[in-house]
Structures are given as structure tokens and as C-alpha cells.
C-alpha positions in Angstrom: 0.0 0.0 0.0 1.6 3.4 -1.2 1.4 6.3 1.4 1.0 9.5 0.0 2.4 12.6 2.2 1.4 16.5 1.4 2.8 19.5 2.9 1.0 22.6 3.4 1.5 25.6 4.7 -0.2 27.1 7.9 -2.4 29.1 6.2 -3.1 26.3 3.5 -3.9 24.0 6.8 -6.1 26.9 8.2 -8.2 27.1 5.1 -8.9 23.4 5.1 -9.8 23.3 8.2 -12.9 25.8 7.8 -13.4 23.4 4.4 -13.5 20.5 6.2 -13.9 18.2 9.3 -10.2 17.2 9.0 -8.0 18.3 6.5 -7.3 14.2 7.0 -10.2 13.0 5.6 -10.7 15.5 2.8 -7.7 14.0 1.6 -8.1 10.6 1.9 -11.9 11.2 0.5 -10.1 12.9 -2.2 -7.8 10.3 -3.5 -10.6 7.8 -2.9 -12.9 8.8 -5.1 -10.6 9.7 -7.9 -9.0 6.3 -7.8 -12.4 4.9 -8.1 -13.6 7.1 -10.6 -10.1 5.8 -12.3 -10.8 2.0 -11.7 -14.2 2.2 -13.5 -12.8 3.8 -16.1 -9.8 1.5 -16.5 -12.4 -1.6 -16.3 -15.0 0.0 -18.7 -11.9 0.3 -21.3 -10.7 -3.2 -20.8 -14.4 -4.8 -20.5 -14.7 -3.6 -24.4 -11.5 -4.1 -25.4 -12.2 -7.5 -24.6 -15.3 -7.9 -25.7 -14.1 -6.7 -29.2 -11.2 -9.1 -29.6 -12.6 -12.3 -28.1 -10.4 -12.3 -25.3 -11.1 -13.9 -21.3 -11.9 -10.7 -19.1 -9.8 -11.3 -15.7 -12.3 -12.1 -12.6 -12.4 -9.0 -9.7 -11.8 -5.3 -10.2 -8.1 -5.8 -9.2 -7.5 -8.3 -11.8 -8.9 -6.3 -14.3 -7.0 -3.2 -13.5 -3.6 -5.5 -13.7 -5.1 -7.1 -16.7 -5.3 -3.6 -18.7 -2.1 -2.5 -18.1 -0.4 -5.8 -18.6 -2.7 -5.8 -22.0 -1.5 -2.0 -22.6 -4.9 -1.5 -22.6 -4.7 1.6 -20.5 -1.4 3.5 -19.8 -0.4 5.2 -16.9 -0.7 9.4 -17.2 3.3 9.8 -16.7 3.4 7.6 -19.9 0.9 9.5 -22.0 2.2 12.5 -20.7 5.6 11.5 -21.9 4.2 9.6 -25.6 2.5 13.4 -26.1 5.6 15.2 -25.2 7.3 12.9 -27.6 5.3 13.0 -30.4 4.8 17.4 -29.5 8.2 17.4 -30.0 8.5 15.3 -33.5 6.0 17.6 -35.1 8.0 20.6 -34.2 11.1 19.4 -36.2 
């Protein structure tokens, strides 16, 4: 399990605090629901992919996530970031 750490300033920690409960939870809520929002995502790509080229859909969300990327299905944003840049920079040659 990956532990993700943010620093804020005082005032940044003041302002959450009138936002929220806990600046805590926000957080965590945050990167909750935007992994999730991410997972259905990754399984609704790899759920047609599948279905369009006949192949064995893996059995539970987890093994459908690892199933997409290991199909290169889905790519992580670091990598699309990096194809983009790549191909940005091609064109402008």
C-alpha cells in the first residue's frame, strides 16, 4: 500500500480546516474517489476491449486493473504524458 504525504502551509492548513472536518479525511476522500472514478474507467476500457477481440476478461476489479495495463490497454498518465511530449516534440522538427 503506497502512502501519499502533502505539505501545506499554515495558512493552506487553516483554510482546510474551515473546508473541512479534518483536513485528514478531505484528503483521503479525495484520492478515494478519484481512484475509483479511475478504476471504473480502466475496467470499462478493458471490458470492451475485450469484448471486441474475443479475449477472457480477468475475474475482480483488481485483476482487471492488472489485466489492462499488462494488455496495454490503459497507460499510466506519466506515460501519455511522456508519448505526447514525444510526439509534440516530433512535429515541431
Amino acid at each position: 500500500m503506497a502512502a501519499i504525504t502533502v505539505t501545506l502551509t499554515d495558512t493552506e492548513l487553516k483554510c482546510l480546516e474551515y473546508a473541512a472536518n479534518t483536513p485528514q479525511d478531505w484528503a483521503d476522500n479525495a484520492l478515494k474517489n478519484r481512484a475509483r472514478i479511475a478504476k471504473d474507467e480502466i475496467v470499462a476500457a478493458l471490458v470492451q476491449h475485450c469484448n471486441a477481440n474475443s479475449v477472457a476478461l480477468a475475474v475482480g476489479e483488481e485483476a482487471q486493473v492488472a489485466q489492462a495495463f499488462n494488455l496495454g490497454v490503459v497507460k499510466t498518465a506519466a506515460e501519455r504524458q511522456a508519448e505526447s511530449e514525444a510526439a509534440a516534440a516530433a512535429m515541431a522538427e
